[in-house]
C-alpha distance (Angstrom), angle and dihedral (degrees) to the residues before:
residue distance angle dihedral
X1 . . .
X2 3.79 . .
X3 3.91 133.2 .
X4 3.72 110.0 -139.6
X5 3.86 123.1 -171.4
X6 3.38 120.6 3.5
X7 3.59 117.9 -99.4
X8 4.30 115.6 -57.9
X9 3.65 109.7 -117.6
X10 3.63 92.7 -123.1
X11 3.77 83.3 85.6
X12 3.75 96.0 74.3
X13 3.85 86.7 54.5
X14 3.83 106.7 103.8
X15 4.21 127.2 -124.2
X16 3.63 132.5 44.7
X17 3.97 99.8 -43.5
X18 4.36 85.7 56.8
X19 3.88 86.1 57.2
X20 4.08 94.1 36.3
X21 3.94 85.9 56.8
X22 3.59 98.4 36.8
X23 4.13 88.4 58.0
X24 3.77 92.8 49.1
X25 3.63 98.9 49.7
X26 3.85 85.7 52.2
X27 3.69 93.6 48.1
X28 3.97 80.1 52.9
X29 3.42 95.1 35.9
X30 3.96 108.8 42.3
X31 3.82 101.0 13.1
X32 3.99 87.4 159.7
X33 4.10 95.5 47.8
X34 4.11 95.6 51.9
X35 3.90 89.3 41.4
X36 3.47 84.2 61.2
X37 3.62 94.3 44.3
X38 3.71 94.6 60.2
X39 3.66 87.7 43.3
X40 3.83 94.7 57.5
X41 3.96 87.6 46.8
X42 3.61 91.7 47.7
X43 3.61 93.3 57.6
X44 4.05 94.9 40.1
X45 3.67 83.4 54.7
X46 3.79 94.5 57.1
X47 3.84 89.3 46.0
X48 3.74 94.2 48.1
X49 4.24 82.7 51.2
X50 3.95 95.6 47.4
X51 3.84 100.8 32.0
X52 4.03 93.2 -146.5
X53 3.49 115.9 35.1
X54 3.66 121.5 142.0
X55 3.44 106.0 -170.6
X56 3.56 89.1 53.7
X57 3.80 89.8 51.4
X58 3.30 91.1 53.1
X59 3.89 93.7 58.4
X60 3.61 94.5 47.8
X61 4.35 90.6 58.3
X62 3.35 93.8 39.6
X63 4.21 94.3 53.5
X64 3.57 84.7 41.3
X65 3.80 95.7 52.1
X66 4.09 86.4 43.4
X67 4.31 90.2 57.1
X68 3.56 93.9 74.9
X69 4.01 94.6 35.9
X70 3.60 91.1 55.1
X71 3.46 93.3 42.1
X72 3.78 92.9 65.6
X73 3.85 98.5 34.8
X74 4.12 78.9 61.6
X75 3.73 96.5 48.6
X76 3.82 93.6 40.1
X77 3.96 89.3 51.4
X78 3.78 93.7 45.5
X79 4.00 95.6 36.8
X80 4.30 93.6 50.1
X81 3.88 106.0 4.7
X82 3.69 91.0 165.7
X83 3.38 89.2 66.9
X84 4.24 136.8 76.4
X85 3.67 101.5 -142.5
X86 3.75 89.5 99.5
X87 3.61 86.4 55.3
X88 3.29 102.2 57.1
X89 3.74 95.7 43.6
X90 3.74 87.9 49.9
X91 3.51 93.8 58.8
X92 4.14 97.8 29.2
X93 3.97 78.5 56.9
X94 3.50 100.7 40.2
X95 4.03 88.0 57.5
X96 3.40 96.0 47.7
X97 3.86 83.1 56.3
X98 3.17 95.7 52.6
X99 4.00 98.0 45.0
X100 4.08 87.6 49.2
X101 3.66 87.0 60.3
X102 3.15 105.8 45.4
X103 4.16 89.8 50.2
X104 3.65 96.1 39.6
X105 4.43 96.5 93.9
X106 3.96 83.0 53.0
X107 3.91 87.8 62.2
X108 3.39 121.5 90.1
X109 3.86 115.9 -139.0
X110 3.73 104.3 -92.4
X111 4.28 93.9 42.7
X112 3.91 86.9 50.2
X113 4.13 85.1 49.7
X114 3.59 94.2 50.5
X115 4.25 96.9 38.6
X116 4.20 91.9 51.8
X117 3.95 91.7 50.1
X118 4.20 89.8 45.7
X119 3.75 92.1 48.2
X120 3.79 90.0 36.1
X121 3.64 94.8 53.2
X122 4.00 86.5 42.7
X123 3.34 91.0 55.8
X124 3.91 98.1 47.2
X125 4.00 93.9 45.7
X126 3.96 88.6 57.2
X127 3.58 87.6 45.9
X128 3.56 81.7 61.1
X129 4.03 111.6 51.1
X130 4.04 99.4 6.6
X131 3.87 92.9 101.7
X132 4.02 95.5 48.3
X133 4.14 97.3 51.4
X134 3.46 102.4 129.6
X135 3.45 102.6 18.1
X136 3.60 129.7 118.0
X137 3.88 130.2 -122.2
X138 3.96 125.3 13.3
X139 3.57 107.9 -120.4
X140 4.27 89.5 95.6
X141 3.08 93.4 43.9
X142 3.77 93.8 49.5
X143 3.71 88.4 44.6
X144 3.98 86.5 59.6
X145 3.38 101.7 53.6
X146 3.86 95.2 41.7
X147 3.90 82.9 57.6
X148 3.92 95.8 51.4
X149 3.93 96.5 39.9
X150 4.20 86.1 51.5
X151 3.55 90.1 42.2
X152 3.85 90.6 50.0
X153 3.80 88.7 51.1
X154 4.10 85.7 51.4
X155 3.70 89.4 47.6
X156 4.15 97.1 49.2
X157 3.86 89.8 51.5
X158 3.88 106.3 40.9
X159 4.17 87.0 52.6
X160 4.27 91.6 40.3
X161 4.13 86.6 56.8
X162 3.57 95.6 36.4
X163 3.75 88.7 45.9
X164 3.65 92.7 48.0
X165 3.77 96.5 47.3
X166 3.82 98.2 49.0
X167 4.30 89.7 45.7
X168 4.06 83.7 55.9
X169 3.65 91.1 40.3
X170 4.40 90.7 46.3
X171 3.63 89.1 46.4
X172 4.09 92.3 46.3
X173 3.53 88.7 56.4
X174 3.96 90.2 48.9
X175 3.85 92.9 51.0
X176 3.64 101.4 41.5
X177 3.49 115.4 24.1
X178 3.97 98.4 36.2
X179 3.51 92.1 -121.6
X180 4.29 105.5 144.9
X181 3.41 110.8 -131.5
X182 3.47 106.7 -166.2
X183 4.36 113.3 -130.5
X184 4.02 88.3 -116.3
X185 3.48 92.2 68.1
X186 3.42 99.0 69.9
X187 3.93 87.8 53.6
X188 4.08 99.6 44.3
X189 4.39 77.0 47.1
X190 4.00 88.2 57.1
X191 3.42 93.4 48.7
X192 3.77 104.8 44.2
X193 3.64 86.1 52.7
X194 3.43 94.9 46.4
X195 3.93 102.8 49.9
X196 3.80 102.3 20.9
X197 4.02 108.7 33.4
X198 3.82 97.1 27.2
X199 4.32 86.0 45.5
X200 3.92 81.4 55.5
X201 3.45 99.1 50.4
X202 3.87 90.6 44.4
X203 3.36 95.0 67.9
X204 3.44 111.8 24.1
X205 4.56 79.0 78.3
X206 3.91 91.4 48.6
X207 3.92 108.7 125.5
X208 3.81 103.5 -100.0
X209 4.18 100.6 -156.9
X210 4.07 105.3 40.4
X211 4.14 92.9 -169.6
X212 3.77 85.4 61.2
X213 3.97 95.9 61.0
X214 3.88 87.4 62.9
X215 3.57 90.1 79.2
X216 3.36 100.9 30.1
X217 4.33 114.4 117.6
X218 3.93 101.7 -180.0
X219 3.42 111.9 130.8
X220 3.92 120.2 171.2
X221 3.53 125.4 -111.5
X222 3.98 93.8 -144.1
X223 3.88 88.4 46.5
X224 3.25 91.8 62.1
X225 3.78 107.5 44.5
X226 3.70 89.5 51.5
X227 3.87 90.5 53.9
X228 3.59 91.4 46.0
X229 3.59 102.6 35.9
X230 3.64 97.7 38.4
X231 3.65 125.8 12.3
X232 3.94 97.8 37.1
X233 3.76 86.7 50.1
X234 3.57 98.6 46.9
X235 4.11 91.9 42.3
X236 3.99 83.6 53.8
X237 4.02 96.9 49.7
X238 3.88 95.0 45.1
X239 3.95 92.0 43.1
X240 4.31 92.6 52.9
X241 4.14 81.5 47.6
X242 3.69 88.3 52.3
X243 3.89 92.7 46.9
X244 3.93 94.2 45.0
X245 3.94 90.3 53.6
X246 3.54 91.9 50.2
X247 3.78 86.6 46.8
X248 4.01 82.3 53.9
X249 3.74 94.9 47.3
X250 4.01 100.7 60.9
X251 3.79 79.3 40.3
X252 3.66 97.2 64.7
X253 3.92 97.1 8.9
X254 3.50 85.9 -134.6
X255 4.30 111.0 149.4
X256 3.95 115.8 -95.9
X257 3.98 101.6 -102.3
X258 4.10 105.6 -106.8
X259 3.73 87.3 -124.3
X260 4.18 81.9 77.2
X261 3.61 95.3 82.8
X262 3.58 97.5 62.2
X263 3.77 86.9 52.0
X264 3.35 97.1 49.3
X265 4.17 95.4 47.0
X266 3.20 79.7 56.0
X267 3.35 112.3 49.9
X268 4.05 84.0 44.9
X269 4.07 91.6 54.0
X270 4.00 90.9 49.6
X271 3.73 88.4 36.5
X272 3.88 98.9 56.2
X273 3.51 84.4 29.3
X274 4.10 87.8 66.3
X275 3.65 94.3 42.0
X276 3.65 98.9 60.1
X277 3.82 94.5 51.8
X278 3.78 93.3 53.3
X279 3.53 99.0 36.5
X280 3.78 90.5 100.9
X281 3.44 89.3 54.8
X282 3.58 91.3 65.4
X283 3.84 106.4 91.8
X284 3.66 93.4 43.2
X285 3.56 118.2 114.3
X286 4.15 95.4 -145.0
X287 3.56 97.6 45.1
X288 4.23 91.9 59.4
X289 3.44 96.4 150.7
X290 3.85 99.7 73.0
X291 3.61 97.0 69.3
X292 3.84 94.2 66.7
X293 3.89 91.3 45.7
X294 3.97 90.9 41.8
X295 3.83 90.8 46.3
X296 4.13 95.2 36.7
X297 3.75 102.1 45.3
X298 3.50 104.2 80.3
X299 4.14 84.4 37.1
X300 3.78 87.2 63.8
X301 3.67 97.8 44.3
X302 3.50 95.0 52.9
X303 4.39 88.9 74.3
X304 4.33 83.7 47.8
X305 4.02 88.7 49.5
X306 3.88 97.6 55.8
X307 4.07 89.6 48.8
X308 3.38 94.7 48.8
X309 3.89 80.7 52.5
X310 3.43 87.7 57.5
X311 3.40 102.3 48.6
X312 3.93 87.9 46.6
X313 3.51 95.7 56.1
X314 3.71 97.5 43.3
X315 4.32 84.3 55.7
X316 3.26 92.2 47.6
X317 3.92 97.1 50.4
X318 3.75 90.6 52.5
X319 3.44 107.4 35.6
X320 4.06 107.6 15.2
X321 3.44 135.4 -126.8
X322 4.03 126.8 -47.0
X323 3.57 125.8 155.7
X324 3.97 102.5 -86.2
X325 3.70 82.7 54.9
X326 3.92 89.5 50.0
X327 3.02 100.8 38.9
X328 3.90 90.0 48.8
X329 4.02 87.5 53.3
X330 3.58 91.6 50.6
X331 3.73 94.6 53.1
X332 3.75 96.5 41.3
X333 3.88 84.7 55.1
X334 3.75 92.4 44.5
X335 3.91 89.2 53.7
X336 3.55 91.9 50.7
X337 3.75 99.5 47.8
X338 4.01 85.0 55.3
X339 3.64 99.8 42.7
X340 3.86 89.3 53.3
X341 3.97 88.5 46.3
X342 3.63 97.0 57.0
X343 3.39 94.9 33.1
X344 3.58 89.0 58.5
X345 3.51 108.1 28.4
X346 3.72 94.9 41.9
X347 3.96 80.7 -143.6
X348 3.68 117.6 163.9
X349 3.61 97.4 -166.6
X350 3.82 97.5 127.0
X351 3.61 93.6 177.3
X352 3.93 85.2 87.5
X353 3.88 97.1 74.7
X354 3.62 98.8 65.6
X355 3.32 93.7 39.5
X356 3.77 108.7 47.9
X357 3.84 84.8 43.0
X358 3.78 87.2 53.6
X359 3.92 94.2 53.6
X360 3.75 93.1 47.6
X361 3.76 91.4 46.6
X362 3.91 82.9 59.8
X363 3.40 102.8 43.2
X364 3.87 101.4 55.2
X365 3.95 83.8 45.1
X366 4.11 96.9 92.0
X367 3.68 133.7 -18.7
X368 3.75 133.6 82.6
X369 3.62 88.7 -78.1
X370 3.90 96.5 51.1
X371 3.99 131.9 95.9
X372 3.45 110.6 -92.1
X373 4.27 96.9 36.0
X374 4.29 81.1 51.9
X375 4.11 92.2 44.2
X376 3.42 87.7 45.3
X377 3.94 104.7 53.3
X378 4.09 88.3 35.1
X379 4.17 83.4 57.5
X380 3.51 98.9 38.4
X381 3.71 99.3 50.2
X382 4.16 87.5 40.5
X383 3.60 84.1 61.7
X384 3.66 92.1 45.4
X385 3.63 98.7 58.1
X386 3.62 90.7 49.1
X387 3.85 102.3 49.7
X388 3.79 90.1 45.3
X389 3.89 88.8 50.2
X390 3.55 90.0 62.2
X391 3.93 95.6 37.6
X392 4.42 93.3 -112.2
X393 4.07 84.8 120.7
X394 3.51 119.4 61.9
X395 3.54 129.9 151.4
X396 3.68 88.7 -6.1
X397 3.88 96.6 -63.4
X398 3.94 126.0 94.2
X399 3.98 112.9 -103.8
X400 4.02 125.9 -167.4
X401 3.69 112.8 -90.0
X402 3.39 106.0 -87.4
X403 4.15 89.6 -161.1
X404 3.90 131.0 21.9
X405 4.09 107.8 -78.4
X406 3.33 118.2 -132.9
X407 3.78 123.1 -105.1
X408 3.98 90.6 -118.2
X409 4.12 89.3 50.5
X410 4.16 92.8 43.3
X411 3.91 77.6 53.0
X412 3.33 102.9 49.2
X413 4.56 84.9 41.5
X414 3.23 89.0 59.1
X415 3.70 110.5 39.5
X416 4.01 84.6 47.8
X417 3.71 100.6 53.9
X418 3.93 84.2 40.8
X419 3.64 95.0 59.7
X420 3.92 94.8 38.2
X421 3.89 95.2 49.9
X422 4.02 92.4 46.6
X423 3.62 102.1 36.1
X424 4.00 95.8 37.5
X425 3.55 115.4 15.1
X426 4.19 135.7 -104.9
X427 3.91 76.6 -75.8
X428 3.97 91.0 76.5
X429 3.78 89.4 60.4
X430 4.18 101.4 23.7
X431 3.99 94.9 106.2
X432 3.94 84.6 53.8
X433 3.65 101.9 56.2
X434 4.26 131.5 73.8
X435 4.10 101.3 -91.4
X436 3.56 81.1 -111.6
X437 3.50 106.9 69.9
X438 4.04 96.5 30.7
X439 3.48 83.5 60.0
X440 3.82 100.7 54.1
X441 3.64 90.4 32.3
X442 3.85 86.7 66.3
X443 3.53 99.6 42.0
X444 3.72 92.5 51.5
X445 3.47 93.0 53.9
X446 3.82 96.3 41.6
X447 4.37 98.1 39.8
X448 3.86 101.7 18.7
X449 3.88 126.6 80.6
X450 3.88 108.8 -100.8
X451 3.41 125.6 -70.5
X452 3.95 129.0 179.4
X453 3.87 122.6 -96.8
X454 3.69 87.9 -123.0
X455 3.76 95.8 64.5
X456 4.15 81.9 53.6
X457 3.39 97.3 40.8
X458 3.85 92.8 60.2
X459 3.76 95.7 54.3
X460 3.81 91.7 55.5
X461 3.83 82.5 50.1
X462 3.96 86.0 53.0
X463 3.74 87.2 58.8
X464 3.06 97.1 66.0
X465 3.80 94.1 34.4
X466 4.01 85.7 -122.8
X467 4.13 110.5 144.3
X468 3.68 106.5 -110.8
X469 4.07 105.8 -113.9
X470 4.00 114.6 -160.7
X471 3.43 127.9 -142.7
X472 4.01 121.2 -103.8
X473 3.55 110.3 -97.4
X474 3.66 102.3 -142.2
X475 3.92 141.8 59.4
X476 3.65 128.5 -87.3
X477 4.02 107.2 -89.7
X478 3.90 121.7 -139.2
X479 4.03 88.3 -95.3
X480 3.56 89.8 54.2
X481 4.10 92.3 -102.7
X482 3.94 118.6 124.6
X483 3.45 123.3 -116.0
X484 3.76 114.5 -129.2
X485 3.73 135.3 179.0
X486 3.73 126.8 179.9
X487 3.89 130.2 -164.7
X488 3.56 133.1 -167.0
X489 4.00 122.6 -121.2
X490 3.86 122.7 -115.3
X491 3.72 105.6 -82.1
X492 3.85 117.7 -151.9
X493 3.89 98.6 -178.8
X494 3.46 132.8 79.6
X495 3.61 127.2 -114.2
X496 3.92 127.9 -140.4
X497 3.77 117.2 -124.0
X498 3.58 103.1 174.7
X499 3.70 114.0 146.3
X500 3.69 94.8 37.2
X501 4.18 124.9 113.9
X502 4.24 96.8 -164.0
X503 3.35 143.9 11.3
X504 3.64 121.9 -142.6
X505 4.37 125.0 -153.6
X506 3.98 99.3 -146.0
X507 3.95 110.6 -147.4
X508 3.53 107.8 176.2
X509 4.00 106.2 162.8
X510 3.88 127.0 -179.5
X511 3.95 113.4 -80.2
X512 3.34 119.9 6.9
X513 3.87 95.6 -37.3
X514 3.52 128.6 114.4
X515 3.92 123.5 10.2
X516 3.55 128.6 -14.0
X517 3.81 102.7 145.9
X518 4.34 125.7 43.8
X519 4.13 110.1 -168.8
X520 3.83 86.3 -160.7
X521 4.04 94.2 179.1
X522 3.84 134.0 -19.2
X523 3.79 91.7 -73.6
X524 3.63 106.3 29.6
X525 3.61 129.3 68.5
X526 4.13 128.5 -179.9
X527 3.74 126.7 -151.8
X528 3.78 138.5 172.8
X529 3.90 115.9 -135.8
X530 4.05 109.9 -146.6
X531 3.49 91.7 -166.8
X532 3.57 102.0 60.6
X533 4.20 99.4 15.7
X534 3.95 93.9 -121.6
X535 3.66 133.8 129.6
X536 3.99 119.1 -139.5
X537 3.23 138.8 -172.0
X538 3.75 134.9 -152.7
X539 3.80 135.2 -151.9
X540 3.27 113.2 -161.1
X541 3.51 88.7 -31.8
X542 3.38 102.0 -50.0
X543 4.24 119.1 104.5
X544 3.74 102.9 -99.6
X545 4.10 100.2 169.9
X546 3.67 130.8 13.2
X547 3.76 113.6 -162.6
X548 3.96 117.0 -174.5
X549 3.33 111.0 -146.8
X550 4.08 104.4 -173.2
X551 4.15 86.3 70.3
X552 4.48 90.6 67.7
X553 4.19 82.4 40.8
X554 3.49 92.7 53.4
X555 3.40 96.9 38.1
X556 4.19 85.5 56.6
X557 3.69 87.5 50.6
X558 3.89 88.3 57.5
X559 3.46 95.7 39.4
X560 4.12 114.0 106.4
X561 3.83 108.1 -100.6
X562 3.81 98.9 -130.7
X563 3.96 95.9 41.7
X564 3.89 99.2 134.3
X565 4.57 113.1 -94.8
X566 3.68 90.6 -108.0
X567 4.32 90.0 54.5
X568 3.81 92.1 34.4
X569 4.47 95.8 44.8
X570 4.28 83.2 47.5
X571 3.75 104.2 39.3
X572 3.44 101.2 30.3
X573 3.23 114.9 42.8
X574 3.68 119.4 21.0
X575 3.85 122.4 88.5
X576 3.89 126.7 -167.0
X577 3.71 131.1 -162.1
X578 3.79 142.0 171.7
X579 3.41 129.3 -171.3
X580 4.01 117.2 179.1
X581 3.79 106.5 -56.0
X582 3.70 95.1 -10.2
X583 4.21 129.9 87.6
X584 3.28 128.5 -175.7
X585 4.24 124.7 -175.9
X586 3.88 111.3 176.9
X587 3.72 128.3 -173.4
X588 3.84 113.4 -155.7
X589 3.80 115.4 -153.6
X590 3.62 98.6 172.9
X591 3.52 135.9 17.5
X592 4.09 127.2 169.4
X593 4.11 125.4 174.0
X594 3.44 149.5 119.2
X595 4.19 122.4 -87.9
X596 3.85 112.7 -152.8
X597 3.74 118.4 174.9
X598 3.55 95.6 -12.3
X599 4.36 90.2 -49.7
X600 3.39 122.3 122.2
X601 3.73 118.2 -142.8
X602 4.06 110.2 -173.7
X603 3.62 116.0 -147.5
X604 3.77 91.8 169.4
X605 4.17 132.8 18.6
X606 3.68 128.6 166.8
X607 3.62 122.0 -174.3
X608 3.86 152.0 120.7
X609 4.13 117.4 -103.7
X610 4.06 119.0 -172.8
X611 3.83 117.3 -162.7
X612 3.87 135.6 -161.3
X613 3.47 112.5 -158.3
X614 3.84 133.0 175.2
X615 3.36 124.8 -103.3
């Protein structure tokens, strides 16, 4: 666990005898970090082979988690090895290892999502400022970083050609020789190359003498023409469109679309981003500009900040807390506390921003005060108020309705005891349930093979005779509609069509592409309306059938997602109708549009449609 010499400069020779000698010097180097490596793509391998495998899983986050741990334990040792704070973070992290693995199959999927990238980003950000704690100045520790984010960029391209080349060269050998290459090659390739060579060619560049760097004044030409040219630029543009729709919020008072926080974490990423690479810049006479932008970022963000407040709050006062919003809050505030700092302060000590971030990372892990105990008591007790409104809690334990629920309370049923049993478990809702079903609930989940919330979700709905209501499957639209597109299942049966006199391939593409208009026979013509997702058809001009299609897309919406592609193609999406002497039965394959105010407007629909007509 030491880094002798630094690197031989025979690595920054080119060809195969660069790449031999950068993978020895990290075998020498970071023994720890490429055993790991191999580890993680031993255990992606066995997960490509068996599909599901949780155990496997399991290894693959838990080497990948170790990387950057072991990483720092390395450079700590080598950097002060008189010293015990690599110690103690060795073994500090080597717990916490152990404790996230051994909790990890009481996750559901989301939670174990969201706890890998908190610990991963953790983990990373230490990697970052852990060996400069207690040192003065920033230039070293500027110098550092600079050398890991360039040698990152080194690492991503040598294992994206290499990948590339030995996929063409695989699949030449398939083609021309005969030789069967089976498809998870390709993928157990990927991700040798991505944990085990690029690991190795990581840190064979890391800076080998750490004291050095403090006095170290290289700064790369290409570095800074793509900060300058590119990232500063683009920062500036996206932070004057942030300010002009503020601007055009307190002009209409009209809410700050949700989709603004995305924009603004990521203008603030590629913003702070930008200012540490040019902060060195700063003090030189012939790079003048960086001042203004070093001085003016945080200025400008400031005006982003309070909408994304806004649009925060307004979230959170419909629909509660959970821990995108938290975690959302928690970096707003974060960004504000350090744009009033160095707005203030004029400080330049950049070492801050990784390790602030770092410390609020680990505070909202666990504890009362952290994201997913604060989501779940702002869920829960949403859900509380709304089942006791309509008389389904009582004492504590879930009663049959004892009136019809309205469609915005089944909503808000369902989406709550949705989130709560994915995100945190039957044990979330346990104390609510009949003894009865919280018991078999659990055991299912804990003994039986997997099976989706959903289909659990719906018989807590039956308890309390409540119609399940699913979630839109889409994302919010610019005029506040959702986007939804629905697909039929594989269907290995056969269907009967007796009784029917044509059959009709419905190609209804965005725009006007595809089919909008079917002249089925000299007196009968089919069309799809977009505006109102319904099929007519004329007879001699006059409507002889009128076939709604939104009542099969809804009923796909409500359909259980892992009912079998035989129940699913049947139930779901097929829709009959018969009006006098005409019949229509149409199978819809595909169908893509936008739902605003409970309209659907098709952009796309695919389908078959059979007609009887009369003679």
């Amino acid at each position: 666990m030491t880094v002798p010499e630094a690197p031989d400069p025979a690595i920054r020779a080119r060809g195969v005898t660069a790449v031999l000698s950068a993978a020895r010097l990290a075998i020498r180097r970071f023994p720890l970090v490429v055993a790991a490596g191999i580890v993680a793509a031993a255990g992606a391998s066995v997960l490509i082979g068996a599909g599901h495998h949780p155990d496997a899983l399991r290894v693959v986050v838990v080497a990948t988690l170790a990387l950057p741990l072991l990483f720092t334990v390395t450079v700590l040792a080598a950097h002060r090895p008189q010293g015990l704070a690599h110690w103690g973070l060795l073994v500090a992290g080597l717990i916490a290892l152990a404790a996230f693995w051994r909790i990890w199959p009481h996750w559901g999927e989301e939670m174990r999502a969201m706890r890998y990238a908190q610990l991963s980003a953790t983990l990373h950000l230490l990697a970052a400022f852990a060996p400069f704690i207690g040192t003065a100045g920033t230039n070293g520790f500027w110098q550092y970083n600079k050398a890991l984010f360039l040698r990152g960029l080194t690492a991503v391209i040598y294992s994206g050609v290499l990948y590339v080349g030995l996929a063409i060269a695989l699949a030449a050998i398939d083609k021309l020789f005969g030789i069967k290459v089976i498809p998870e090659t390709y993928g157990r390739l990927w991700f040798l190359l991505a944990f085990v060579f690029a690991t190795m060619i990581f840190v064979a560049g890391v800076p080998g003498d750490l004291d050095e760097l403090a006095t170290e004044t290289d700064y790369p030409s290409g570095l800074r023409a793509f900060t300058q040219f590119v990232l500063v630029p683009l920062v500036a543009i996206y932070l004057l469109i942030l300010t002009i729709y503020l601007v055009k919020v307190l002009v209409t008072q009209q809410w700050p679309s949700g989709w603004i926080g995305y924009l603004v974490s990521s203008v603030a990423v590629a913003g702070i981003l930008s200012w540490l690479l040019v902060q060195p810049l700063e003090e030189r006479p012939e790079f003048a500009w960086v001042k203004p932008f070093t001085r003016g970022f945080y200025i400008a963000l400031m005006p982003a900040i309070v909408m994304l407040w806004l649009a925060i709050w307004q979230r959170v006062q419909q629909y509660g807390i959970t821990e995108r919003r938290y975690g959302l809050i928690v970096l707003s505030i974060w960004l504000a506390a350090i744009a009033v700092y160095y707005t203030v302060s004029r400080s330049r000590n950049i070492k801050l921003i990784p390790a602030t971030l770092c410390l609020v990372i680990v505070g909202t892990y666990a504890g009362p005060t952290g994201a997913y105990s604060v989501s779940r008591a702002s869920q829960m007790g949403r859900l509380q108020r709304v089942l006791e409104r309509d008389s389904l809690l009582v004492a504590g334990k879930l009663q049959r309705a004892p009136h019809e629920v309205a469609d915005s309370d089944r909503a808000a049923i369902s989406a709550g005891f949705q989130y709560l049993t994915e995100v945190h478990g039957y044990g979330a809702v346990a104390a609510w349930l009949p003894d009865s079903l919280a018991l078999s609930l659990t055991t299912s989940k804990d003994t039986a093979q997997y099976a989706p919330p959903e289909r659990d979700v719906r018989t807590i709905m039956a308890v309390m005779n409540v119609a399940y209501a699913p979630p839109p499957r889409g994302m919010t639209d610019k005029d506040g509609g959702v986007y939804i597109s629905y697909s039929a299942p594989f269907k290995s049966s056969a269907t009967s069509i007796a009784g029917y006199t044509h059959a009709i391939h419905i190609a209804l593409a965005p725009a006007a592409k595809g089919i909008d208009t079917v002249v089925v026979d000299s007196r009968t013509v089919m069309y799809v309306s977009r505006d109102d997702a319904t099929l007519h058809l004329l007879r001699d001009g006059q409507p002889a059938l009128t076939l709604p299609l939104r009542a099969a897309i809804d009923s796909a919406a409500g359909a259980p997602r892992n009912s079998s592609p035989e129940s699913s193609a049947e139930r779901t999406l097929r829709l009959q109708a018969t009006e006098g002497m005409f019949s229509a039965m149409v199978f819809i394959t595909l169908a893509y549009g936008t739902d605003q105010g409970g309209k659907l407007k098709l952009q796309t629909l695919n389908g078959e449609l059979f007609l009887r007509l009369p003679e």
